[in-house]
C-alpha positions as CSV (number, residue, x, y, z in Angstrom):
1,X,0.0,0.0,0.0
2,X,2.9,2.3,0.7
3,X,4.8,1.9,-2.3
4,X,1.2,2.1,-4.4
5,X,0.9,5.8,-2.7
6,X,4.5,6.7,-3.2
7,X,4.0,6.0,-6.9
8,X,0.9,8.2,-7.0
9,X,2.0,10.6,-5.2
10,X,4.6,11.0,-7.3
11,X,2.6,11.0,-10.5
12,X,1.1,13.7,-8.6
13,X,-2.5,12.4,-7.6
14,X,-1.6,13.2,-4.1
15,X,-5.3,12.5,-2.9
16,X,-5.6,9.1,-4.3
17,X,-2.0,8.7,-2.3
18,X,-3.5,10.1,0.6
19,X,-6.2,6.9,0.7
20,X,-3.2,4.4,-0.1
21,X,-1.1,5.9,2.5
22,X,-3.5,6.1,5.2
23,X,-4.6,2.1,4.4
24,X,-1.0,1.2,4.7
25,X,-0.6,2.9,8.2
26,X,-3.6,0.6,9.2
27,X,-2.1,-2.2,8.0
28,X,1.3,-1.5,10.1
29,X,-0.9,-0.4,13.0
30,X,-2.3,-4.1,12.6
31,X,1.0,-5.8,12.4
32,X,2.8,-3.5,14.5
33,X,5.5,-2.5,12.4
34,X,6.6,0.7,14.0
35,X,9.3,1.8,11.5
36,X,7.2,1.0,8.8
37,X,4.0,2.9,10.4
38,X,6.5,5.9,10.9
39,X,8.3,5.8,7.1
40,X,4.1,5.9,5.8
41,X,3.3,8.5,8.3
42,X,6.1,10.4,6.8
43,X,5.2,9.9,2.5
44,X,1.3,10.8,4.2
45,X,2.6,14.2,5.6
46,X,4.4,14.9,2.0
47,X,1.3,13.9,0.1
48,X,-0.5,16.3,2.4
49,X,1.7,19.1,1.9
50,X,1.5,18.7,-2.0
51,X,-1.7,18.7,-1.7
52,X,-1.6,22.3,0.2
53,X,-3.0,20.5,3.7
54,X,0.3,22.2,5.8
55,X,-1.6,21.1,9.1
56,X,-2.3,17.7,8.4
57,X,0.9,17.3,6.9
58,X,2.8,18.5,10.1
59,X,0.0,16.5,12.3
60,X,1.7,13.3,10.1
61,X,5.6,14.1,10.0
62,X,4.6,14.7,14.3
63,X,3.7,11.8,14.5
64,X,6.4,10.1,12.7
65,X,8.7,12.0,14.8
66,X,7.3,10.4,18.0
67,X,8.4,7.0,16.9
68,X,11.5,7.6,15.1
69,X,12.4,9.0,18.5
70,X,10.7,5.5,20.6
71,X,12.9,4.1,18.2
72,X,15.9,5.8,18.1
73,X,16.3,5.9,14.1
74,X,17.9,8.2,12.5
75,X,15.5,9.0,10.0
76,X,13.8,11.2,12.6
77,X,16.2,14.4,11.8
78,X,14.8,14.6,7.8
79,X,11.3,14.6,9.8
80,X,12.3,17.3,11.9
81,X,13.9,19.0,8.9
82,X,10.1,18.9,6.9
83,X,8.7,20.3,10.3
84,X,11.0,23.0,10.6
85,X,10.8,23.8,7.0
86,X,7.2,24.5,7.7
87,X,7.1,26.1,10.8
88,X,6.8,30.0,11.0
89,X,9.1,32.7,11.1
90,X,9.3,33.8,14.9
């Protein structure tokens, strides 16, 4: 399910992504594959952002940020980096 979103949302049909993307987190929810629920929590935030949701897509990456950090990955600074890159000027 991931990889069928990934490939949509790079064809750019970032709301048929969206559906794929949010099945596949189900699906890791259901198997409990953490890393795997956070790396589709991550392609749902960029399919969100594409798709001009900036709130939903930071809702996503903060979530995938919570487990990258449970888990200690490093993947976690390239979702702090799309966080920041969102966040406003203070």
């Amino acid at each position: 399910m991931d990889n069928i979103g990934y490939a949509h949302h790079r064809l750019e049909n970032h709301h048929t992504a969206i559906g794929f993307f949010t099945r596949a987190v189900q699906l890791d929810r259901e198997v409990r594959d953490r890393h795997g629920e956070a790396e589709t929590l991550t392609h749902l935030g960029d399919a969100y952002q594409a798709n001009a949701d900036g709130a939903a897509a930071s809702e996503h990456w903060r979530a995938a940020e919570a487990i990258l950090v449970e888990l200690g990955h490093p993947d976690v600074d390239g979702v702090r980096a799309k966080l920041a890159a969102t966040e406003p000027p203070s």
